[in-house]
Backbone bond lengths (Angstrom), bond angles and torsions (degrees), N, CA, C in turn:
res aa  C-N    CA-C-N  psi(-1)  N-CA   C-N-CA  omega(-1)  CA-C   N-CA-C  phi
1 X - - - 1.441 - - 1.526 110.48 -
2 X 1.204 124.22 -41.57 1.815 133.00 -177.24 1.514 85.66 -76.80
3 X 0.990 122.51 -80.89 1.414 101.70 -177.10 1.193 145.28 -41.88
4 X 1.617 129.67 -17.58 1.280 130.53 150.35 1.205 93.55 -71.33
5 X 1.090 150.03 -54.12 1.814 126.73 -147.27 1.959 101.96 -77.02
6 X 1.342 104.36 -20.28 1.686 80.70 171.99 1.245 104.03 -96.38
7 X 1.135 133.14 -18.67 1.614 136.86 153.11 1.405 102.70 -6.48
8 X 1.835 92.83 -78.98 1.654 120.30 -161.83 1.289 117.34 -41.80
9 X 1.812 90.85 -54.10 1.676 114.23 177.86 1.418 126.35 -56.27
10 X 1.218 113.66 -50.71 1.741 118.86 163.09 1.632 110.15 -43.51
11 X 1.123 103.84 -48.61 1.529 105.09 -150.97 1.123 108.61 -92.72
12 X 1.427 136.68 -4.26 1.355 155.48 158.27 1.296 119.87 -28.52
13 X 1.514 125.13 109.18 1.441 119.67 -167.23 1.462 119.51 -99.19
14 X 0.875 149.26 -176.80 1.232 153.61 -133.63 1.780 103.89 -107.66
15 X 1.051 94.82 -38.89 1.762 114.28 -166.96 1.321 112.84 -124.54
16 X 1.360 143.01 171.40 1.023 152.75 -157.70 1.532 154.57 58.64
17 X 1.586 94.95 -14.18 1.422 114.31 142.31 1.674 136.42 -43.32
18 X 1.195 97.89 108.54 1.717 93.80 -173.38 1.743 114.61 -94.59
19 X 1.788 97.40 82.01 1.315 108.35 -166.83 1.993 92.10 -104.45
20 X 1.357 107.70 169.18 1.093 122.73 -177.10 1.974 108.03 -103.77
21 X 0.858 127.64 126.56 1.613 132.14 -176.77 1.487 92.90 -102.76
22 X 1.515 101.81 113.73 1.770 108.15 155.08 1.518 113.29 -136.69
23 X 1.518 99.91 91.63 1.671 104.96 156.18 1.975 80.17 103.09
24 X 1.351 92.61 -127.73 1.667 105.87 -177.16 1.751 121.85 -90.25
25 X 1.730 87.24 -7.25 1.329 104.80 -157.62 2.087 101.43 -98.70
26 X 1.171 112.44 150.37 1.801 128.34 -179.70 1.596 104.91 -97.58
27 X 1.165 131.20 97.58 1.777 121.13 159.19 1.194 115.19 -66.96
28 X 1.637 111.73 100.06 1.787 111.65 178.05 1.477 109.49 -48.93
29 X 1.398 140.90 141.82 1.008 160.98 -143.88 1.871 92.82 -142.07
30 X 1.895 98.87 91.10 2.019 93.31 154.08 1.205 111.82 -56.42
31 X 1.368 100.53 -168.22 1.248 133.66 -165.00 1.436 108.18 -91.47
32 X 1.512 145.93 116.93 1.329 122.42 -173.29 1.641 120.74 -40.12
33 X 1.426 106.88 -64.56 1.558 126.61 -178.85 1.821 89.27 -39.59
34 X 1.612 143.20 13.82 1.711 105.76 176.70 1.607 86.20 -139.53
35 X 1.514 93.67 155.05 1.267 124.39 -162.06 1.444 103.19 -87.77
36 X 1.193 130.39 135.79 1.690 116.78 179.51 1.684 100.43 -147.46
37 X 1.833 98.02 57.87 1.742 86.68 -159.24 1.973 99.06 -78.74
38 X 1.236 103.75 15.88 1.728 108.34 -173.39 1.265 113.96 -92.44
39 X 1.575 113.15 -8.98 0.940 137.96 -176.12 1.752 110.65 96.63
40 X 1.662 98.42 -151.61 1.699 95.07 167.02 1.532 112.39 -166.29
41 X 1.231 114.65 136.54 1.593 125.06 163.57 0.899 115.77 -121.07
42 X 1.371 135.99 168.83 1.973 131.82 -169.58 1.502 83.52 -140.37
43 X 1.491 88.70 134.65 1.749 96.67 168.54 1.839 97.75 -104.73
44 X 1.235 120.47 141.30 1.450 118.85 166.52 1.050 130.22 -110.82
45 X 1.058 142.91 144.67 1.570 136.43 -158.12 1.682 108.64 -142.06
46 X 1.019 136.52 148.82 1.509 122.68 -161.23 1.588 91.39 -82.32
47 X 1.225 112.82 163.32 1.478 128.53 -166.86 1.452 99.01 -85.20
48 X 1.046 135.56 14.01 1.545 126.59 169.22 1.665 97.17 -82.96
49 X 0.981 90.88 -33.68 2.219 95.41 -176.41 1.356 123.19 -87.79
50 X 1.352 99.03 5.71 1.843 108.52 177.59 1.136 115.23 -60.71
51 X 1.160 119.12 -94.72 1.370 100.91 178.12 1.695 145.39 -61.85
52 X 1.619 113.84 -0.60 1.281 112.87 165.84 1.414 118.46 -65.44
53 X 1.693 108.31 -41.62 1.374 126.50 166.25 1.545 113.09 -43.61
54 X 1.389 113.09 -84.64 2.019 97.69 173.87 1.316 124.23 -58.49
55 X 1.414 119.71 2.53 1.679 107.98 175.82 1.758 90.93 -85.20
56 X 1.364 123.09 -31.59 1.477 114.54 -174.14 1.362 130.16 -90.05
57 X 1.480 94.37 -9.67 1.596 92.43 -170.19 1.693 120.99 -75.86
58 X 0.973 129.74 -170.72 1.618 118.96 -175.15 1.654 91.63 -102.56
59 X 1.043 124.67 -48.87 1.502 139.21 -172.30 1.431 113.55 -125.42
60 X 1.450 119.21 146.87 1.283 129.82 -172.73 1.524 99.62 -153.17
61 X 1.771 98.88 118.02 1.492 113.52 165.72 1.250 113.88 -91.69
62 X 1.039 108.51 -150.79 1.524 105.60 -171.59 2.263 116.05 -83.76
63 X 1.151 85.87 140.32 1.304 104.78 -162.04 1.503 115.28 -110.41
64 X 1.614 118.66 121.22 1.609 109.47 -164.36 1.721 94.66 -128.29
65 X 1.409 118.63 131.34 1.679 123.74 169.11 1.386 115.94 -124.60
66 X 1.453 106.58 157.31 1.199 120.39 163.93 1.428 107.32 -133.88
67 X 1.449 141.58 -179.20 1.396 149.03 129.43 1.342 114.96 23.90
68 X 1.638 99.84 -72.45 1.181 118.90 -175.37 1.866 127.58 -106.55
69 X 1.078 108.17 -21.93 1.678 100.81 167.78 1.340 105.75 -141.09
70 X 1.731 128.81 171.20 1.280 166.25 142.44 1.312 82.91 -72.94
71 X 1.489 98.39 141.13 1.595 134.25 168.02 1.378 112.09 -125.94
72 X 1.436 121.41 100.34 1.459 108.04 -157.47 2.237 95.75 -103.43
73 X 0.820 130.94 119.90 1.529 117.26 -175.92 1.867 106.90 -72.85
74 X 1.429 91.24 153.85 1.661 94.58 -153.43 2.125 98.23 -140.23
75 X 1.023 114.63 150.98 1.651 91.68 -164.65 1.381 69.78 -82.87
76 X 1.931 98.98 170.99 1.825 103.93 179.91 1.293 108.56 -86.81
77 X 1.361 103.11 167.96 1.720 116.65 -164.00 1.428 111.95 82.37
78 X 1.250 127.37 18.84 1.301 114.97 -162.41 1.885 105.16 -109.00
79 X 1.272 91.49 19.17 1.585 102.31 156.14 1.499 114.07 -94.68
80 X 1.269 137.49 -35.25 0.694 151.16 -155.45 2.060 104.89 -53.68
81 X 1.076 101.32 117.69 1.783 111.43 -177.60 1.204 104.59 63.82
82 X 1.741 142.24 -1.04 1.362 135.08 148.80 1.719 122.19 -70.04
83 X 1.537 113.27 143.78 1.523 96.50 -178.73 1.651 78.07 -109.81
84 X 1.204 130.58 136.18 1.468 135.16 -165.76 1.577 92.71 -99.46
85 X 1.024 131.59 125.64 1.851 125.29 164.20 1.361 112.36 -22.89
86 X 1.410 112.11 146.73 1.489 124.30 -163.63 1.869 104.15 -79.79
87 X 1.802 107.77 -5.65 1.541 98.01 174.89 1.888 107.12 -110.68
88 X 1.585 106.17 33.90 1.566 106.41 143.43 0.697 138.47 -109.33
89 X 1.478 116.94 -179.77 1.591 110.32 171.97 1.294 112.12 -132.18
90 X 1.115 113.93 133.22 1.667 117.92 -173.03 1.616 111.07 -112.55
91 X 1.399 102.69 109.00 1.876 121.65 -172.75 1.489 99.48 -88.95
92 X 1.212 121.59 111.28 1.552 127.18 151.50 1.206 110.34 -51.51
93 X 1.337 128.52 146.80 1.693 123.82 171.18 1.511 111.85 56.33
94 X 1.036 121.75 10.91 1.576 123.63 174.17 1.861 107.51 66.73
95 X 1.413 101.63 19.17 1.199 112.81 172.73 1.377 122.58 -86.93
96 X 1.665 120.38 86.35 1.016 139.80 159.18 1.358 141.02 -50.12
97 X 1.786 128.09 123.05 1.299 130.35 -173.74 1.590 107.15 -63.83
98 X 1.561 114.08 142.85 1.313 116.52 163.07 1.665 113.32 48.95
99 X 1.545 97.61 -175.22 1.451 92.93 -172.38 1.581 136.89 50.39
100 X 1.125 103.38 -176.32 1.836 112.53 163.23 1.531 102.82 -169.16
101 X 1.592 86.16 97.53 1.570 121.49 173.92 1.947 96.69 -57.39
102 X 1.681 99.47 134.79 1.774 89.93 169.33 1.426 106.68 -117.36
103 X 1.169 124.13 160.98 1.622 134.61 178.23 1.966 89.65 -61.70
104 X 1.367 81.02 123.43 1.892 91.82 149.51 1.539 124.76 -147.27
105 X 1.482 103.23 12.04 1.494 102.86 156.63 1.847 98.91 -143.34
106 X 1.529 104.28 158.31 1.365 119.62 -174.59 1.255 98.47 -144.49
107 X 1.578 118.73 103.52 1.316 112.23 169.32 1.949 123.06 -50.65
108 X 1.297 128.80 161.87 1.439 116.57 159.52 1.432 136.13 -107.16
109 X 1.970 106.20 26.81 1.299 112.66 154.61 1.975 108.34 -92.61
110 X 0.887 92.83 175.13 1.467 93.62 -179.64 1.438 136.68 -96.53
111 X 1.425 102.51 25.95 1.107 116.94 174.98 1.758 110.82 -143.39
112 X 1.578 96.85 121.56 1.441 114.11 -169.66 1.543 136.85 -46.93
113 X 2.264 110.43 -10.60 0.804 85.99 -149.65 1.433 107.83 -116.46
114 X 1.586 129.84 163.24 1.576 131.04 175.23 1.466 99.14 -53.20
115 X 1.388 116.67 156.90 1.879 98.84 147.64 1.451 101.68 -92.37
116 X 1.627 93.25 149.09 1.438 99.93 178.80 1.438 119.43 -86.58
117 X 1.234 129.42 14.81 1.269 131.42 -177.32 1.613 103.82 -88.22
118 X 1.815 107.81 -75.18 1.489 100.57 155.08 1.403 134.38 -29.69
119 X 1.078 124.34 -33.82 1.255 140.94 -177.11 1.700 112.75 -62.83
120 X 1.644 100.14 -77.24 1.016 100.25 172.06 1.780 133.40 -65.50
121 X 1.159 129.59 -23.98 1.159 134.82 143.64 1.715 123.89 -38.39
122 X 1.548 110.68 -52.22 1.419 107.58 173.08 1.616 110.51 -56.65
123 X 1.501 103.80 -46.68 1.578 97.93 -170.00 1.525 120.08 -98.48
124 X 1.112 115.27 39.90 1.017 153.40 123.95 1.437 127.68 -62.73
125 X 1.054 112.43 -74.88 1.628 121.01 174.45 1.701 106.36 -57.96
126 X 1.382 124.22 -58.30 1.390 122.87 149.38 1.291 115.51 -14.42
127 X 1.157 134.30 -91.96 1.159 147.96 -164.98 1.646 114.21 -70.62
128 X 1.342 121.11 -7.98 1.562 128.54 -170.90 1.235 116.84 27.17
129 X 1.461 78.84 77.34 1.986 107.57 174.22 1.732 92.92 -121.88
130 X 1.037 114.69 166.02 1.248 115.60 179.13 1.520 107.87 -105.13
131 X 1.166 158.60 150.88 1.170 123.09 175.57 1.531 107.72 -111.85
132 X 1.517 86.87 158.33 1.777 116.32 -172.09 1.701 96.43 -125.56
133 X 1.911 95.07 140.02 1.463 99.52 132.36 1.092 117.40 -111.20
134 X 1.802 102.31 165.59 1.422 114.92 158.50 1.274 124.69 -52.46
135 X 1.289 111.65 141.89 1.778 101.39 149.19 1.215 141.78 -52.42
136 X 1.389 120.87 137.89 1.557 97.19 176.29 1.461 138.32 -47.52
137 X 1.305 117.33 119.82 1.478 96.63 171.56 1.825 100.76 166.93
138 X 1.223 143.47 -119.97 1.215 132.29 169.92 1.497 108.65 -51.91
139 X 1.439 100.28 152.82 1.973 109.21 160.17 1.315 96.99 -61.32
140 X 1.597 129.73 176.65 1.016 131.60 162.84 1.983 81.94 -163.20
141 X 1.778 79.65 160.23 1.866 85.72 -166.33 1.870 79.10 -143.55
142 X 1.596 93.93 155.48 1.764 107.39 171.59 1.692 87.48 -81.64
143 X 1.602 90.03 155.67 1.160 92.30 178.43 1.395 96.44 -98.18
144 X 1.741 132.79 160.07 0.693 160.02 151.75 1.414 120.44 -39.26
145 X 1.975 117.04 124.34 1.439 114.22 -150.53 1.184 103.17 -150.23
């Protein structure tokens, strides 16, 4: 599995991605064949934690990199009462800053997404944050960095 995704990643071409451009920001674009009726958010994590993250996780949806981050897909709302470590980034709509992150993992159930519970707990531990939730009450999102 790590080895196809740097496979993917090396070999990743410049063009042909059918991503959406809004403003400064990239809309990762699934796979037709996956279902995302939960919607979608991308949590990002700097690419030093890429692959420790999918060697640990229990499940892995679909997965988008560049240079600089893992794009892990997350159903949306899945910030919601998490405070995510201050070195992610949390994309509403899978709408990503800069770049053009490419798919290098594709899960083979049919639905795209990590859970974000595992998720956020691993990168957490990654990052040696302890983890917190919010209190109930507004969403709150990291801001973007």
């Amino acid at each position: 599995m790590l080895r196809s995704a740097l496979s993917r990643l090396r070999s990743a071409h410049r063009g042909g991605t059918p991503e959406e451009a809004r403003g400064d920001r990239v809309r990762l674009a699934l796979p037709p064949s996956m279902s995302a009726t939960l919607g979608c958010d991308a949590v990002g994590v700097p690419a030093r934690h890429g692959f420790r993250l999918m060697s640990h996780l229990p499940r892995t949806g679909c997965v988008f990199a560049d240079a600089d981050r893992w794009w892990w897909i997350v159903p949306a709302g899945s910030d919601l009462d998490l405070d995510w470590p201050e070195q992610v980034t949390y994309a509403r709509d899978a709408a990503v800053p800069g770049g053009r992150p490419r798919l290098i993992h594709s899960p083979d159930a049919l639905t795209p997404y990590t859970p974000p519970i595992p998720l956020f707990l691993m990168v957490c531990q990654v990052t040696g944050v302890a983890p917190s939730w919010a209190a109930p009450g507004p969403r709150s999102v990291v801001a973007s960095g």
